[in-house]
ZATORVEX-411404 format. One line per field, with one value per residue (C-alpha): y, z, x; residue in one letter. Coordinates in pm, whole numbers, plus 50000, padded with zeros to 5 digits. Each point is the difference from the previous one (the first is absolute). Layout:
BEGIN
y = (Y:...)
z = (Z:...)
x = (X:...)
drenvo = (a:...)
// end
This chain:
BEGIN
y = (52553:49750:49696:49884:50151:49794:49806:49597:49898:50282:49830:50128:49870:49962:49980:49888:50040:49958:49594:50015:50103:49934:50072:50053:49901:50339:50231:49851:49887:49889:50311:50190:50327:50123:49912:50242:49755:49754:49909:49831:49602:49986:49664:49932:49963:50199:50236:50335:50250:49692:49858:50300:49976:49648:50000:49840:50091:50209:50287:50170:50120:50254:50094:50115:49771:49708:50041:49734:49919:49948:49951:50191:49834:50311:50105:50208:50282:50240:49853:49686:49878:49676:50029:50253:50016:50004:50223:49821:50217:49847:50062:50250:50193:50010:50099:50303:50125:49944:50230:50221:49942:49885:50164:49729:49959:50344:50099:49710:50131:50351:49941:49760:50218:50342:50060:49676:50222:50146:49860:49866:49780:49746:49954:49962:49709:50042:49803:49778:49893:49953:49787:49862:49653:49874:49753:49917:50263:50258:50176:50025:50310:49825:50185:49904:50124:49935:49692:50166:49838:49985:50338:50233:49910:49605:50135:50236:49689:49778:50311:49986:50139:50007:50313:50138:50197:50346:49978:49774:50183:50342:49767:49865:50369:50163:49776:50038:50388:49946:49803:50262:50276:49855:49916:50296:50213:49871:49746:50226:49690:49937:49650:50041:49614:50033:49710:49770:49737:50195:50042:49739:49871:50021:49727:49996:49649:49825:49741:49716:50142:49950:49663:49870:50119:49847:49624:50025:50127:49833:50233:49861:49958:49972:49676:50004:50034:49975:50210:50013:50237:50266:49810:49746:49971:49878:50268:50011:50262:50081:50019:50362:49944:50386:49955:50012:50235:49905:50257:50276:50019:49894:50345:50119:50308:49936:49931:50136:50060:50090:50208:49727:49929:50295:49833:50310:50265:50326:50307:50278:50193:49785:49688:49693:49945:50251:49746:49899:49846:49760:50114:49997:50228:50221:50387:50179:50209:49696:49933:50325:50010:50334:50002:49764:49926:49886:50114:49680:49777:50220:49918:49621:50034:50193:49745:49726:50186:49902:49659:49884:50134:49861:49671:50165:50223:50387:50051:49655:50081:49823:50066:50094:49938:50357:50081:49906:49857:50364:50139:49847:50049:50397:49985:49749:50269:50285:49821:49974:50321:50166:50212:50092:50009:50401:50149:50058:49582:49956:50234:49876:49624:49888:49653:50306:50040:49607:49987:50415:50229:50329:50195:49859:50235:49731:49807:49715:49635:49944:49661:50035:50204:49910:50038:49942:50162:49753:50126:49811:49941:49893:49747:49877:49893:49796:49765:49738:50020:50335:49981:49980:50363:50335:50254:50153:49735:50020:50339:49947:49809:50214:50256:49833:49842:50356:50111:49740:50046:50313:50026:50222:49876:50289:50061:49610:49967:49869:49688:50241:50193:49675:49870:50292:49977:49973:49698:49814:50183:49692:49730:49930:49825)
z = (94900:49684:50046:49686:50128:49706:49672:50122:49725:50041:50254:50113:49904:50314:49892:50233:49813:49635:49990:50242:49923:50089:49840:50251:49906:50144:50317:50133:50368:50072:49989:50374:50101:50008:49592:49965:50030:50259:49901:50271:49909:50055:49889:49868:50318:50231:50292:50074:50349:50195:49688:49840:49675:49796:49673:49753:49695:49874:49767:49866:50159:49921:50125:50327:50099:49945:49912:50177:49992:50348:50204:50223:50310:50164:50067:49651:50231:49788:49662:49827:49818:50119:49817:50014:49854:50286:49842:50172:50003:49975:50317:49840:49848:50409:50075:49767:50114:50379:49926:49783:49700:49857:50094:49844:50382:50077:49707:49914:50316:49896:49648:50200:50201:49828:49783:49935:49847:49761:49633:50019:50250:49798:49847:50181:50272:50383:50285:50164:50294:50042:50227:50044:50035:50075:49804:50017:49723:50251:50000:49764:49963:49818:49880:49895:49731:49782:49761:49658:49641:49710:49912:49786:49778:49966:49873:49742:49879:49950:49759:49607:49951:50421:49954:50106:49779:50057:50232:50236:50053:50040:50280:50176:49949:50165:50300:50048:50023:50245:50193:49947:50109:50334:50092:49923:50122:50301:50120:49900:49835:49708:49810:49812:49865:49766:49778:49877:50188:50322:49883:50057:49898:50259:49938:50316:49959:50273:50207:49823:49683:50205:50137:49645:49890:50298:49891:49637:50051:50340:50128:49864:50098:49730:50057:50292:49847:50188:49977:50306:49775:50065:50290:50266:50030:49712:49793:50029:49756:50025:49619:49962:49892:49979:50023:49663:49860:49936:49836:49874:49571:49880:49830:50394:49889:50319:50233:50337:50137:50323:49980:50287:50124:50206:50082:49818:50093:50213:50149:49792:50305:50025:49779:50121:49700:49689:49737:49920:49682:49725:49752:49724:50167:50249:49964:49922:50306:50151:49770:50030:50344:50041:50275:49943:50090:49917:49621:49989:50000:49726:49776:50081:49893:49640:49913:50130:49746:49749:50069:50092:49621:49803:50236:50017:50257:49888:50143:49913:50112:49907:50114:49719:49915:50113:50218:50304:50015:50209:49625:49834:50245:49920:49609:49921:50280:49770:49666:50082:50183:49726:50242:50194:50401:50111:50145:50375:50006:49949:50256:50260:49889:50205:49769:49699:49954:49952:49607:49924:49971:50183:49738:49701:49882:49848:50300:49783:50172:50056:49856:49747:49775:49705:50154:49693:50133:50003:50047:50237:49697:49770:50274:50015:49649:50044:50106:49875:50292:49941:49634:50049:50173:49816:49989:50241:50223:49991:50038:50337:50144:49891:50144:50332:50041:49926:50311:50196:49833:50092:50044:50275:50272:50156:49632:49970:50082:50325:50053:50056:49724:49727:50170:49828:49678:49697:49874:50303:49970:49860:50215:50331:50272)
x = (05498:49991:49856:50246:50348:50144:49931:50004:50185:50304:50213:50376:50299:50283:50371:50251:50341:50029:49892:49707:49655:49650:49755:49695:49654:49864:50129:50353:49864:50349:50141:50048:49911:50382:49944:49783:49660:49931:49627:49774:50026:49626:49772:49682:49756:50207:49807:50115:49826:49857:49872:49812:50162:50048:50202:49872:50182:50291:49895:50299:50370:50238:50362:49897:49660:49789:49610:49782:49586:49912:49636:49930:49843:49924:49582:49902:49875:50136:50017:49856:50311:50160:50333:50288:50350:50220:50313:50351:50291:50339:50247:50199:49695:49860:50308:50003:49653:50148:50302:49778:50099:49648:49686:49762:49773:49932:49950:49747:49837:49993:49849:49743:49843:50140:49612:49820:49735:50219:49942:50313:49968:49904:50236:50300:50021:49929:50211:49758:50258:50380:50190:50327:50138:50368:50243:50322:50129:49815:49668:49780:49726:49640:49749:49663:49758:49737:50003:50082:50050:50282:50176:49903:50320:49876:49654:50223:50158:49723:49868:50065:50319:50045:49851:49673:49754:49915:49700:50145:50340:49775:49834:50311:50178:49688:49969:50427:49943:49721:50254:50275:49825:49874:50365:50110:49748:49835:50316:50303:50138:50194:49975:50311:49967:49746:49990:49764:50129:49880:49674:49759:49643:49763:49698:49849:49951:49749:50134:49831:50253:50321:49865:49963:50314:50182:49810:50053:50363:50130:50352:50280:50391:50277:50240:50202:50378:50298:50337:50278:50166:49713:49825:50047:49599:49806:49852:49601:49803:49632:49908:49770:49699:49784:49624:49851:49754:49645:49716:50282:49942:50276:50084:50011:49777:49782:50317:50055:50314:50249:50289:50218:50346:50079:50295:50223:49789:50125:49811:50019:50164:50275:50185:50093:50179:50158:50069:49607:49793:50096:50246:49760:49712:50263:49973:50241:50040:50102:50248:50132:50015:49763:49705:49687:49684:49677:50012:50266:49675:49844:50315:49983:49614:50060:50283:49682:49763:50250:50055:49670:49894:50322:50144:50295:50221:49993:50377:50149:50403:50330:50327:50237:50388:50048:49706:49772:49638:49940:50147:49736:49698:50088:50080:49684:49822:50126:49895:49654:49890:50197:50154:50313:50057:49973:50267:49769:49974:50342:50133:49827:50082:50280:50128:49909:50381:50046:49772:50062:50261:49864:50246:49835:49710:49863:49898:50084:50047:50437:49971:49711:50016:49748:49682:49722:49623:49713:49664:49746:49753:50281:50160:49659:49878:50299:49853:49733:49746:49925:49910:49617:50040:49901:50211:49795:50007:50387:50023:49787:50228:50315:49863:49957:50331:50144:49857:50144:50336:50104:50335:49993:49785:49812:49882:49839:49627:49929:49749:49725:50064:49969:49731:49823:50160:49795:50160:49836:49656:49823:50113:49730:50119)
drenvo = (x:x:x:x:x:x:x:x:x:x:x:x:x:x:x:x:x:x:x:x:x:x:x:x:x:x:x:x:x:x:x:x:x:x:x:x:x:x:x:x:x:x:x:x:x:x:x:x:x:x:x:x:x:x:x:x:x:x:x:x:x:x:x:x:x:x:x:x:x:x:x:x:x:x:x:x:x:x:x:x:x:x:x:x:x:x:x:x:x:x:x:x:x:x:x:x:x:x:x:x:x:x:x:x:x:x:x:x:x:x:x:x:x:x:x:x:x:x:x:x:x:x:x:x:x:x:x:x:x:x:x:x:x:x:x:x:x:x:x:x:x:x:x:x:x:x:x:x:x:x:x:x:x:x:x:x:x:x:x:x:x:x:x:x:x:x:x:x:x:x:x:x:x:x:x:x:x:x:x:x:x:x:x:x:x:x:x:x:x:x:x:x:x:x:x:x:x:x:x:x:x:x:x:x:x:x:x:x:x:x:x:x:x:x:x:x:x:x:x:x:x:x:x:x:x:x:x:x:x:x:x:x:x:x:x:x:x:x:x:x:x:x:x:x:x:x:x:x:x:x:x:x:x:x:x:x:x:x:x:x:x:x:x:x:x:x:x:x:x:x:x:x:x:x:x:x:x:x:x:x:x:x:x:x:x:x:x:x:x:x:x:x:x:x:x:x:x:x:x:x:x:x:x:x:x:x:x:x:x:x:x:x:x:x:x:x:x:x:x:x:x:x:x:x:x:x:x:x:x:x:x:x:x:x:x:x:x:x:x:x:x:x:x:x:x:x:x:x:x:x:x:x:x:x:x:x:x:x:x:x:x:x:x:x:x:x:x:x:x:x:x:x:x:x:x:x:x:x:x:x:x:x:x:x:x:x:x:x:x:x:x:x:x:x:x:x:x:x:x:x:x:x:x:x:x:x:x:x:x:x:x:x:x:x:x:x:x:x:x:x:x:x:x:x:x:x:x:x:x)
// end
């Protein structure tokens, strides 16, 4: 779970016919439950469980929850902090976990209490206590956690070039695969929404931190705006405001972070859901429609390697005159790895028949036809970030991202098996 479900500037745009639109300043609280949302209308200073939790500020939101700094009144018997992010679920999200079509609590619980010993425990976020509370869009599943910081995409994009040197990516890469491998390993869990976005800086800030932040930078609400067309209540927005990092150098070479927002994840041993993972870091067994599992996360991590060392997406697709987005995943897929789907993947790939003709030889794409190889290093040294790299240094990380990029998945290196890569040798945690 992300304490930052969403940048606070990227708010979404409604459209009601072709003349109305409203623009909203972040997640569209208006908008019910049987519209796919129906988000808590919680306020600043509002009590949940008898009065245990407080909220005292909105951290972040995305398309299915809002992200909220609480205090937590309760005895510190078992732990010293004072603040948590309480997690709130929108109606329809609950709703999907009630019917089962989210697994986000149990499996939270599982990868709690799964191995805390494991050296990847530290790196992924435990559920410190759920509840549930009722509005009038329905119920609404909460979950609380541990107070994190910005994402690791914001500290990419405060870097020269929004892209991180080659010591610090080795750092965040290393502490992901720790992450991996306990959730694959120990919890039977598959991520399979890796992104920077959903991993998160973990300061550990004392309380006396969070206490100054919330005087020098009092919670704020955006303007209350009114519009019948799209409401008959005026429209109130809690502005996000993520708890800023203090004593991280600003190169983030000494950063610590928490693979979060389990809010997509399934068990290995069964999905909740087939169609997973931005289009820019999906496999390509899921495009093809063959059997996945955990090697989906070790894709999303090599295209990660990539973009954490250039600022931009490995697999960047458009959709074409004459051909799909899922067209392009394959044919930019193809380009770089240099080589061609085998005849055993396909078979067994039921939307296969959709992108190749099972007559054609070739196994070339239907609707692609020029596909131009790209090597890893050569894709690389496009870019200006990784000029102060030796070759060696390049080749390094080629060789890495290969392993990742398999094609096939049962021939991709698990979490276990990078973790020992020598690529990685020199970075301590």
């Amino acid at each position: 779970m992300g304490n930052s479900a969403s940048s606070p500037a990227a708010g979404v745009t409604v459209h009601k016919g072709p003349e109305e639109v409203f623009a909203c300043d972040e997640e569209p609280v208006f908008l019910t439950a049987k519209q796919g949302f129906g988000f808590y209308p919680i306020t600043l200073g509002q009590k949940f469980c008898e009065g245990r939790y407080e909220i005292l500020r909105k951290l972040g939101w995305g398309q299915s929850s809002t992200v909220w700094l609480a205090r937590d009144a309760s005895a510190s018997r078992y732990r010293s902090d004072t603040f948590v992010a309480v997690k709130v679920l929108t109606a329809n999200a609950t709703a999907g976990f009630q019917k089962d079509r989210s697994g986000e609590l149990p499996i939270l619980q599982r990868v709690t209490a799964a191995n805390p010993s494991h050296p990847g425990f530290r790196f992924i976020t435990p559920l410190l206590d759920h509840f549930t509370i009722e509005s009038a869009q329905g119920n609404h599943l909460c979950l609380t956690t541990q107070v994190l910081g910005t994402s690791v995409n914001d500290l990419r994009r405060a870097q020269p070039r929004k892209a991180f040197r080659l010591p610090t990516a080795k750092r965040v890469i290393k502490q992901i695969l720790y992450a991996l491998d306990y959730l694959h390993r120990e919890c039977g869990v598959i991520h399979t929404d890796l992104k920077p976005d959903n991993m998160m800086i973990f300061h550990g800030q004392p309380d006396a931190h969070i206490r100054a932040v919330l005087r020098q930078e009092p919670s704020r609400l955006y303007p209350e705006r009114v519009d019948l067309a799209f409401s008959p209540d005026p429209i109130r927005t809690v502005v996000s405001q993520p708890i800023p990092l203090t004593g991280v150098r600003e190169d983030g070479r000494d950063v610590l972070i928490k693979v979060a927002d389990l809010g997509h994840a399934t068990w290995a041993s069964r999905h909740f859901n087939e169609e997973i993972q931005p289009y820019t870091l999906r496999a390509p067994e899921v495009v093809l429609g063959h059997p996945w599992s955990t090697p989906v996360d070790i894709w999303s991590l090599g295209c990660l390697t990539f973009e954490f060392l250039t600022g931009a997406c490995c697999i960047d697709p458009e959709q074409g005159k004459t051909f799909s987005l899922e067209d392009d995943i394959l044919a930019r897929i193809m380009e770089l790895t240099g080589e061609s789907f085998p005849s055993s993947m396909l078979s067994q790939s039921s939307r296969a028949i959709l992108f190749f003709d099972p007559e054609d030889p070739t196994r070339s794409l239907r609707r692609i036809k020029n596909i131009t190889p790209l090597s890893i290093e050569a894709a690389l040294r496009n870019y200006h970030s990784i000029e102060s790299m030796s070759d060696q240094d390049i080749n390094g990380v080629a060789r890495f991202m290969r392993r990742c990029l398999c094609l096939e998945p049962s021939k991709r290196a698990s979490a276990a098996e990078l973790l020992q890569d020598e690529w990685l040798g020199d970075v301590d945690l």
